[in-house]
N, C-alpha and C positions, 0 to 999 in steps of 0.2 A: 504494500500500500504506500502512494507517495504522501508527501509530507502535506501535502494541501488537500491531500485525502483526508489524512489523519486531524490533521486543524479544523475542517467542516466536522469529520464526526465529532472533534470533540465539543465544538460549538452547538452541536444539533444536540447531544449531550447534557449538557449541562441547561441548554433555554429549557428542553422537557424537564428537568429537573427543577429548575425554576416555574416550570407553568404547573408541577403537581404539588409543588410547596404554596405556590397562589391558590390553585384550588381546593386543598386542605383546608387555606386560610379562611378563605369565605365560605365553605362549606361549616364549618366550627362557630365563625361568628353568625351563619345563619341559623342555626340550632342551638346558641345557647344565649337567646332570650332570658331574660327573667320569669320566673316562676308568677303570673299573676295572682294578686291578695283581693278576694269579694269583700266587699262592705258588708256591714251586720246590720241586718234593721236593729234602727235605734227603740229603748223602750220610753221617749221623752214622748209629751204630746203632740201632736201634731204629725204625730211618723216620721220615716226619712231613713235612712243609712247615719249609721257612723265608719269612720274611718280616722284610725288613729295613727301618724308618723312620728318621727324623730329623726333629727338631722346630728352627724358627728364629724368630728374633726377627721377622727381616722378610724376607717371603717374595721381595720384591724383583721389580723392572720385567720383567723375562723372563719368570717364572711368573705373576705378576700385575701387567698393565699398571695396572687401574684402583684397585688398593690394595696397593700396592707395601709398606708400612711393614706391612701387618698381620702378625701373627706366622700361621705354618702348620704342618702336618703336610707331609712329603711322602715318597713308596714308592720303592723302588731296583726298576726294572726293564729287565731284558738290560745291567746295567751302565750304566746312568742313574739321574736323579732324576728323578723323575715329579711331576706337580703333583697328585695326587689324594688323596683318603679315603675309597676304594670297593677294598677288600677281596676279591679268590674263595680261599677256602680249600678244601678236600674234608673232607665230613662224615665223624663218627665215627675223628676222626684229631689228628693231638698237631702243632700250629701251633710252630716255636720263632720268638720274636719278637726282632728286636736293632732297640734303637731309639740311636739318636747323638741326643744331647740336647745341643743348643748350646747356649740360652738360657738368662740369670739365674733366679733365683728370683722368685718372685709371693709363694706361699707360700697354703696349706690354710685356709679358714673352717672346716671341717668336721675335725677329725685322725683320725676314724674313717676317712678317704679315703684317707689316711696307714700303712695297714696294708698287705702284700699279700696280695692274696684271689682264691680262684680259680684259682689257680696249677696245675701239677704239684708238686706236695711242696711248697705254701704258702708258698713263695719263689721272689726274684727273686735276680739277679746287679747291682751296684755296679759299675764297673771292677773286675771281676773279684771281688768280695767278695759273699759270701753274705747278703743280707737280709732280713728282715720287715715290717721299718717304717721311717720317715725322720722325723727333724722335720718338723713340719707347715709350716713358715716356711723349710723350704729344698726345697719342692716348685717347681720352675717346672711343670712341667704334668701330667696323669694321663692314661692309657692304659686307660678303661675303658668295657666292654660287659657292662652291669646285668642284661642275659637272663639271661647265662651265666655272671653271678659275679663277671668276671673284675675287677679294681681291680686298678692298679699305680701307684704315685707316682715321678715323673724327678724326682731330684734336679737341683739348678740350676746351673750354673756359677758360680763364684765372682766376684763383682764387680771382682776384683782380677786377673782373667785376662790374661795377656800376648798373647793373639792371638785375641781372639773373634771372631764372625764377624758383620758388618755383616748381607749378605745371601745369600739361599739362590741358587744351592746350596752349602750348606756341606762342607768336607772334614776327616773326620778324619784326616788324614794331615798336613793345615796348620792347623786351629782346636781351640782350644780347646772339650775337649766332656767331656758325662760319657758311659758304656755300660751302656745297660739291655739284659740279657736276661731273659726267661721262656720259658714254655713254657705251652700251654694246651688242653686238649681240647675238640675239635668233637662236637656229638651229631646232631641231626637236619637237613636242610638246611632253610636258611629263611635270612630276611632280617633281621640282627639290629644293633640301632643303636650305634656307640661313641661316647665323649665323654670332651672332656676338661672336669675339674671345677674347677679350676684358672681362678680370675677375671683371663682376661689380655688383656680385650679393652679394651686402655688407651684412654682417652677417652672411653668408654661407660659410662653410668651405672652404675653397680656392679662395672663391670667385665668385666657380662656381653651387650655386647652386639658386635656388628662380627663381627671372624672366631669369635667362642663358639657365633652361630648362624647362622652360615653354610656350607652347606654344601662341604666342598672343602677347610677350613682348620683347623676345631678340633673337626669332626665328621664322623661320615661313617659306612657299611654295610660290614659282615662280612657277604657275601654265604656261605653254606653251602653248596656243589654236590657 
């Protein structure tokens, strides 16, 4: 075999190699979705779902072996914490949302993100306190699905916290946290995308990259059924 034989096979070689290592890839990121978490009908008046999250700094080696440090979302279901941000809600119905916000402050580019919107009755709940808006510089992360309106800003833990939480799963019964409630209406069923707006993808150029666009951690589907 001449030498320019042997240089095409080994270029023809090594591309299939490189195109089953591509294919692998996306075959693997296509099938490992997050596990979706159903709302629970709530027992308050008026009906609805609950659906209860918490936000951490570092979602830690248990929930994520291969990027332990990244900060996440993660859903309470059957009295667990779930690794996911894949949502079933029931359409045409009033979602109430309680998110345990552990993490510091990032803080808003944007302070129009800074508003609550969307809402039932245009607000949100603080630890227990009625609000509109928050400093924009004491947002750690945002709770929001642009379809349907809804924006809510989590305020951040205070820097100065006596017991915050390393790694998820966090407890509010032992960490340091804030408590965000809302409440929000579902209309048609469909597939609709949340995000948080919130640059806290530290190490990543702007801050928006690692778990901002990764599915599973700082994004994820409000499925409608």
């Amino acid at each position: 075999m001449s030498v320019v034989a042997k240089k095409a096979l080994g270029v023809g070689l090594a591309v299939a190699i490189v195109g089953v290592l591509i294919g692998l890839y996306v075959a693997n990121f296509a099938t490992s979705f997050p596990t979706p978490v159903a709302s629970i009908n709530s027992p308050v008046a008026g009906g609805g779902s609950n659906l209860t999250l918490e936000t951490v700094a570092a979602v830690g080696s248990k929930f994520s072996p291969a990027h332990p440090a990244w900060v996440s979302y993660l859903a309470k279901s059957k009295g667990k914490w779930v690794h996911t941000t894949i949502f079933q809600v029931p359409a045409y119905s009033v979602i109430h949302v309680t998110i345990y916000q552990f993490d510091s402050p990032t803080g808003l580019r944007n302070p129009f993100l800074s508003q609550v919107q969307g809402t039932v009755g245009g607000t949100a709940t603080l630890d227990g306190k009625t609000f509109r808006s928050i400093p924009a510089e004491e947002a750690s992360h945002t709770f929001a699905v642009p379809e349907l309106g809804v924006f809510v800003p989590l305020a951040g833990v205070p820097e100065e916290a006596k017991n915050p939480c390393e790694e998820a799963p966090c407890l509010p019964s032992v960490n340091d946290h804030r408590t965000i409630t809302f409440s929000f209406r579902t209309g048609r069923k469909g597939r609709f995308r949340w995000q948080c707006f919130v640059p806290c993808g530290a190490g990543y150029l702007s801050g928006n990259g690692g778990p901002m666009q990764t599915l599973g951690y700082m994004d994820g589907f409000i499925d409608v059924v």
